[in-house]
N, C-alpha and C positions, 0 to 999 in steps of 0.2 A: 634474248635476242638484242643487239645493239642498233642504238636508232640511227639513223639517217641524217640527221639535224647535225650541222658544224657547230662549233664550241659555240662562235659569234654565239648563231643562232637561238642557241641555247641562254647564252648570257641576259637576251633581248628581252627577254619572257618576262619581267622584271620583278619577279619575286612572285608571294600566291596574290595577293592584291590588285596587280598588275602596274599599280599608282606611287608603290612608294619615294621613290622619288622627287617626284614633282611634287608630292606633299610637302614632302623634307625642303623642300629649294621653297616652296613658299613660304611656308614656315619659316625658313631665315631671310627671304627676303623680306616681309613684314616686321620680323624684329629688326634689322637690320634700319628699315624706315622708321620705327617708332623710335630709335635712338634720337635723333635730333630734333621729332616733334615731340618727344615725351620732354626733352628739357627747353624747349620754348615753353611749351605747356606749365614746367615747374615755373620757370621766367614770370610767364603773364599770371598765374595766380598768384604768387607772391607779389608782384605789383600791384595788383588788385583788392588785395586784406582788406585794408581798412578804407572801402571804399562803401559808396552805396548803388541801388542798384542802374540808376542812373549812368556812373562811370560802367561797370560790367556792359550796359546795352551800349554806349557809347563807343566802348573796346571790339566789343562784336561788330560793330556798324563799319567798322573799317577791312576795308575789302581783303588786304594781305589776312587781317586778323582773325577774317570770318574762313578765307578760306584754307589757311591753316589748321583752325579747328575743326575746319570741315575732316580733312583730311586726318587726322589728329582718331575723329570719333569713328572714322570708317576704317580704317587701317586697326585701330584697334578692335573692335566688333570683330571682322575678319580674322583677325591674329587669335582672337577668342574661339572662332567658330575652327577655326583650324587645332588647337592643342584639345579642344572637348572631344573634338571627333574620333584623336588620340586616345583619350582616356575610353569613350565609347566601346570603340574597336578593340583594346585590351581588354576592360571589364565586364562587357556585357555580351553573353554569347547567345542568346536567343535572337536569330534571326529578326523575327517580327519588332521586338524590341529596340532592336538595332536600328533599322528601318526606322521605324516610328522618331526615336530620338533623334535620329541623323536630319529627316526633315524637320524637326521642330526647331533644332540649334540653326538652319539654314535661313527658317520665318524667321525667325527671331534675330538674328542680327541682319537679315534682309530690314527686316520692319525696324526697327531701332535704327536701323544708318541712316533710312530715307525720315526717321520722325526726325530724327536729328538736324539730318540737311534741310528740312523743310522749316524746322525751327532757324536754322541759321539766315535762312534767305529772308524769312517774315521779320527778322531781326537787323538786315542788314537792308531791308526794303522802307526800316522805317526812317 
């Protein structure tokens, strides 16, 4: 029997996932952002070598600098929890498993972003 559903229709479904997509698009929008703060990032570490750690909290205390790395460790963490979830989803087929992993990757750079930003602000509060 043939269904009722127009092509459109049909296209919208957007594969068995229903997400892949918008995975796909964040996933290059985050690389796409880490281009220019991964090489500020190379920038200010090599600036920084042969320094102690005085100058490093001194570098962080400065507002653009604190909040580019802010940016720098969240966009990364993210971009991270995004390509695991990838590997996830291909390798592991036990549902519960799944499950289980998908929210731990989610704590886990939830937790790391905010220890990080909260490190930055104590750092940049002093």
């Amino acid at each position: 029997m043939s269904s009722l559903e127009t092509p459109l229709h049909k296209v919208q479904g957007l594969g068995a996932a229903h997400s892949g997509t918008g995975h796909f698009w964040r996933e290059r929008l985050t690389s796409v952002a880490l281009i220019p703060l991964s090489l500020w990032f190379a920038y200010a570490v090599l600036g920084l070598i042969d320094t102690n750690e005085v100058a490093v909290v001194s570098f962080l205390a400065h507002p653009w600098n604190a909040i580019l790395m802010a940016a720098f460790v969240v966009i990364s963490f993210y971009h991270l929890s995004l390509g695991l979830q990838v590997v996830i989803d291909d390798y592991v087929h036990t549902a519960g498993t799944k499950l289980f992993l998908r929210l731990l990757i989610t704590v886990l750079w939830i937790a790391g972003s905010l220890v990080s930003v909260f490190a930055l602000v104590r750092i940049a509060a002093l």
